[in-house]
N, C-alpha and C positions, 0 to 999 in steps of 0.2 A: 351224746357222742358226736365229734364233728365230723364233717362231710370227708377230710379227706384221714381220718383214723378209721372211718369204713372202707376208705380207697384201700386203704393200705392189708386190711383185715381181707379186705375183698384180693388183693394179689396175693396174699399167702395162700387163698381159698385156690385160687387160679391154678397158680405151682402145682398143687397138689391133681384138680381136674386137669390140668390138661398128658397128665400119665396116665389117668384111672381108666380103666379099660373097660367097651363097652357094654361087659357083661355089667358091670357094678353102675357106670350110668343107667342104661336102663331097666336095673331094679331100682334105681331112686326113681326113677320117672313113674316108673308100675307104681311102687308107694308111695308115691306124692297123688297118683292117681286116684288109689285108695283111701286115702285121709280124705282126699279132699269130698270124696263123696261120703265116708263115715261121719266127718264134724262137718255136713251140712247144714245142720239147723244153726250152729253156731255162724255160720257163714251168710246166711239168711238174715239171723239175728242183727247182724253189723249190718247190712244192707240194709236193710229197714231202716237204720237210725240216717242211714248219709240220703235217704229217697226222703224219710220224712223232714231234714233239714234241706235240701233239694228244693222240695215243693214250697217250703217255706220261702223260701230264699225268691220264688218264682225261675227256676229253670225250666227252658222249653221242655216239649213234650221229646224233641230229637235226644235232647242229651239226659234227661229221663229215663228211656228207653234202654241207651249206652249204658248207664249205669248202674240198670235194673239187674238184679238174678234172683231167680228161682232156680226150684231143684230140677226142672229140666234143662237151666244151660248150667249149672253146676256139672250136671251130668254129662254134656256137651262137651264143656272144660277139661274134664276129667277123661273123655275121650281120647281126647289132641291127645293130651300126654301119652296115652296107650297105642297110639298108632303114630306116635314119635317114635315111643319105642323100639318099633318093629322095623323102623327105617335106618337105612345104611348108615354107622357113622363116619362122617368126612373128615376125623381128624387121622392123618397116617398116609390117606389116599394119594396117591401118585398120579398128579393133574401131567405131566411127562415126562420121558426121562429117556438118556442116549448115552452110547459111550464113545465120547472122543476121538477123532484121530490119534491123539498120544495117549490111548487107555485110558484115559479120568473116565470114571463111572459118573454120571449127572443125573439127579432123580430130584424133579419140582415137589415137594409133597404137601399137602394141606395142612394149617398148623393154628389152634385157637388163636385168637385176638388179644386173652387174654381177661381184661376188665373192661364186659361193656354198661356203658350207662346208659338209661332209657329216661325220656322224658315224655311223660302224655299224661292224657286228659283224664274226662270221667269214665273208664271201660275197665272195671276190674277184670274183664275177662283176659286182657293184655299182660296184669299182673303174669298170670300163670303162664299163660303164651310166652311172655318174656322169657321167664325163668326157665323153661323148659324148655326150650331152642335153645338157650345157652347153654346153660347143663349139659345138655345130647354133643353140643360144640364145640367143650371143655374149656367154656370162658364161664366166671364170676359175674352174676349180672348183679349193678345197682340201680333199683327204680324209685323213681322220685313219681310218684302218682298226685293228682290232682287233692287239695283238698275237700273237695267235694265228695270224694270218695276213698278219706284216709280212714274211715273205719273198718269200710269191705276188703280193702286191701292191708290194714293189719292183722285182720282175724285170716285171710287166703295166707300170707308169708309164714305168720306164725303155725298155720299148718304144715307150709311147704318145708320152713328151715327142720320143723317137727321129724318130716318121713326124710328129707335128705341126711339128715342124722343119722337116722334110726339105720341109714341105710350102708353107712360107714364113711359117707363125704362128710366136708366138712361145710358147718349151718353156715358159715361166711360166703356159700356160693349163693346164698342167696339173702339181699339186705335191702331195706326198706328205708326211704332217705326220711326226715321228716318236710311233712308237706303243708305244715303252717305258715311256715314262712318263706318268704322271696331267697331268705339266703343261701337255701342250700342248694337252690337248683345253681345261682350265679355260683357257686363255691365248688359245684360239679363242674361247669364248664369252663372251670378257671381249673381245673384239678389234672393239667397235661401233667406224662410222666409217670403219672398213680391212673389216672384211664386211661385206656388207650382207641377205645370209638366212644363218642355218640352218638344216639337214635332218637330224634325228635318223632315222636307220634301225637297227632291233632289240628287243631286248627291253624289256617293261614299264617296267623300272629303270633302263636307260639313258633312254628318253627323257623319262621321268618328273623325270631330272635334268636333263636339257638345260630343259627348258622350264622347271623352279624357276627354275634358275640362270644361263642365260644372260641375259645384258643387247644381244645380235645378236638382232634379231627371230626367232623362230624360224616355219615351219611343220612342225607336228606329226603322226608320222606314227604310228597305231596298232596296237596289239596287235591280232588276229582270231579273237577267240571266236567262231567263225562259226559257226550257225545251221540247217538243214534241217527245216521242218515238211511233215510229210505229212498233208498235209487230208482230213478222210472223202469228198471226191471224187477222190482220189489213183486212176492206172494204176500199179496194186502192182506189174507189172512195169519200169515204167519208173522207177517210185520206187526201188525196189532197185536197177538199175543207177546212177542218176543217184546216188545216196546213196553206193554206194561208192566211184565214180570222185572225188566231191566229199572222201570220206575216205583214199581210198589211193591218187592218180595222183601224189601227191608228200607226203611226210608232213610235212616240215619248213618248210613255205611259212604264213604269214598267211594266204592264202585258202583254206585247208585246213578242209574241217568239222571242230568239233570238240564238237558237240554236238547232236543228232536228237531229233524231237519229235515224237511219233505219235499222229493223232485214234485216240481211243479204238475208233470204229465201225471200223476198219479195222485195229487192231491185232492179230487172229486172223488174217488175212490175208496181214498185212505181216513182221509181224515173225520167226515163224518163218524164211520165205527168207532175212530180211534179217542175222538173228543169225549163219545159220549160213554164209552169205556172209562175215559180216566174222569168223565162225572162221577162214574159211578163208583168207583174208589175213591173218592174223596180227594181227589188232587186239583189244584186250581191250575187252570194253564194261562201263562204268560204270553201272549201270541202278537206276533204283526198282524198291520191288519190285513195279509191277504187272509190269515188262519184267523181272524175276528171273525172275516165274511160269513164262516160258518157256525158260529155258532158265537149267541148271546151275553153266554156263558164268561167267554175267554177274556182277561184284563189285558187290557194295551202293554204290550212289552217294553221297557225302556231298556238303554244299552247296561246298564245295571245288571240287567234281568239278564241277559246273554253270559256276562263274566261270573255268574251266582252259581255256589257250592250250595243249593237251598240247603241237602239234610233232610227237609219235609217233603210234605203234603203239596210240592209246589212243582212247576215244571215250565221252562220258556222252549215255544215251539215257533219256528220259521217258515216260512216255505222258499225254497234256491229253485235257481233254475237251470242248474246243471253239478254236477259229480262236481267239478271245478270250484264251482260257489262252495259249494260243502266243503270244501278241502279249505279254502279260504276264509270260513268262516270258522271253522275248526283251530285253526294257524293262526288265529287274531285270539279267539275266546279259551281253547282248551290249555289246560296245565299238565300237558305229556303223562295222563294216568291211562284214561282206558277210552277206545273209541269204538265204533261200534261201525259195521256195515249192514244193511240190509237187503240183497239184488238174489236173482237167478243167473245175473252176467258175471261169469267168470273173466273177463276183460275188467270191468267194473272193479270185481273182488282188488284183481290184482293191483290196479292204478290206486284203488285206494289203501290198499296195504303199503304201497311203494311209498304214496307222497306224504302220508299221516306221520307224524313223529309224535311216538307216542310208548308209554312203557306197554301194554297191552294191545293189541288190535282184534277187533272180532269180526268173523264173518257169518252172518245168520247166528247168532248167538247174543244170550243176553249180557251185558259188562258187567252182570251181579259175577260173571267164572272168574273175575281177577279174583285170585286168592289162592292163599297156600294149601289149607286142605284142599280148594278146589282142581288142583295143577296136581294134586300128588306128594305137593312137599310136608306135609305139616301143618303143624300151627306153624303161621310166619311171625315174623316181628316186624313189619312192615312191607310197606310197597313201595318203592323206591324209584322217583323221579328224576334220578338226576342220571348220569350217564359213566361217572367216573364207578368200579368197582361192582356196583352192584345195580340192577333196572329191574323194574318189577318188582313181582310178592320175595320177599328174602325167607331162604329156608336155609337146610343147615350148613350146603357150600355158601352162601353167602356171611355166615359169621364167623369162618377163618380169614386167614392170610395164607401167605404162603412162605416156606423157606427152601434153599436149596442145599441140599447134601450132594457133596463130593467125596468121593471117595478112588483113592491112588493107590499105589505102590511103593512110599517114598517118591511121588515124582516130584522132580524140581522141575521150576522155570526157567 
């Protein structure tokens, strides 16, 4: 079937959600919940075959990991969808409304997108995340998943179209592009009129093409160079943990630190624990050499190392010599995902929440919280770098639009 005969399947799907009220969306979400944790061995079964072509292939250990499952992030998976459910639906919602000088009644109200298409990598876990924030949204999603992971993600959909069935919507809310070939993603992003967003999810180079090249509106989601400065009012103990958990509670994630910045006045302090800390997690650090001087360990940093989304076991670490350097060195190397502050100065907190542009800001906190279940929303569909529409983790105001209803008396103009 071609890419845009599912556009089309996928708008009749749409029509339909975006009336269905959310008693009936979130019993699909409950049973797609359910399936998916019933046919998990079958779900497993397919995942095995894309890991052991995977290894074949030689894929890193980062993207590996992405698009590993067992039955505890199955169960994981199967979560999100159950505590979607339980979440407010934004389709109806009346973002404001006023009544006129001349009577007209004006109410903004939130309104599905419609058909959105996703494009991303190795993470079948996205599949279902996809699907289920749009569903909850009352838009049609179509995902074009990676080859790499076209197995894991035909046995999750044909679960998923399974319980949206079963559940009286219609299986076109949810469609699988195929991911063998280059055409059907260029054929999606040529498909204005029949989709109405794009969401690139993944690395620099995919989305870097999505948004040249498509002609479907796109929203943009970005790479996370992300950031941790330790301010000379930093608690070095708490620096040190926050710093690691931010670098090693998941290596292969966007909101992964992948780059630490230490005021100089505290670097005899900090750094020793902190170096020999991330020895000891297996992380190699990329360091200038004021941060060489301590430790043997540490590989000479190039400006490479600075602009690097590692994903691993890797980390470049500086030493600045004031909040200013940090901001500036932040302003040159980061991709506005998530930054991180470290201090007891609330002066500090504030100047660098002010001057940072960035979709997340943290203060004593690690940048692993960017995220949608982490915020409250959900599963997201993304984290959103760009600035028009949507910033940050996207949850389920962020997959409408909006329309306005007027309503009169007969009044003329």
């Amino acid at each position: 079937m071609s890419v845009s005969e599912q556009a089309r399947r996928a708008r009749d799907a749409a029509a339909e959600l975006a009336v269905a009220t959310r008693t009936v969306k979130d019993a699909a979400l409950v049973a797609m919940a359910d399936a998916l944790v019933a046919r998990t061995p079958e779900i497993l079964t397919a995942n095995e075959t894309d890991l052991a072509a995977g290894r074949e292939a030689g894929l890193s250990a980062a993207v590996l990991d992405r698009l590993a499952l067992d039955a505890g992030r199955v169960a994981g998976i199967a979560d999100a969808l159950r505590q979607m459910a339980a979440l407010p639906d934004p389709v109806g919602e009346v973002v404001r409304g006023s009544t006129l000088p001349n009577g007209l009644e004006l109410r903004q109200i939130r309104v599905p997108f419609g058909v959105v298409g996703i494009i991303y990598e190795a993470r079948p876990n996205v599949t279902v995340d996809a699907a289920g924030i749009c569903l909850k949204s009352g838009n049609a999603a179509l995902l074009r998943g990676s080859s790499s992971a076209a197995h894991s993600n035909a046995a999750l959909v044909a679960v998923l179209r399974d319980a949206v069935a079963d559940a009286g919507l219609p299986a076109d809310a949810v469609q699988l592009l195929d991911a063998s070939s280059r055409d059907s993603v260029k054929e999606l992003m040529r498909a204005r009129g029949l989709v109405d967003v794009l969401i690139p999810r993944g690395g620099a180079s995919l989305i870097r093409t999505v948004v040249e090249e498509s002609t479907v509106p796109v929203i943009e989601t970005g790479v996370g160079n992300c950031h941790v400065y330790v301010d000379a009012a930093a608690d070095v103990a708490k620096a040190v943990a926050v710093t690691l958990n931010a670098k090693t509670q998941r290596l292969s994630t966007c909101n992964t630190a992948e780059s630490l910045l230490v005021h100089a006045s505290v670097a005899d302090a900090f750094l020793p624990p902190m170096l020999a800390a991330l020895a000891e997690a297996g992380v190699t650090v990329h360091g200038s050499p004021e941060v060489a001087a301590y430790s043997a360990a540490v590989v000479p940093a190039t400006e490479e190392d600075f602009a690097t989304e590692y994903l691993s076991a890797d980390i470049s670490v500086a030493v600045v010599d004031s909040l200013d350097a940090a901001v500036a060195h932040i302003r040159r190397f980061g991709t506005g995902h998530t930054e991180a502050i470290l201090t007891d100065s609330a002066s500090a907190a504030r100047d660098f929440v002010a001057r940072v542009d960035a979709a997340a800001v943290m203060v004593n906190a690690s940048t692993r919280f960017t995220d949608g279940g982490e915020f409250g929303f959900g599963a997201e569909i993304g984290i959103s770098t760009q600035k028009l529409h949507a910033r940050g983790p996207m949850g389920l105001p962020e997959l409408t639009s909006t329309k306005y209803v007027v309503t009169g008396d007969g009044h003329l103009r």
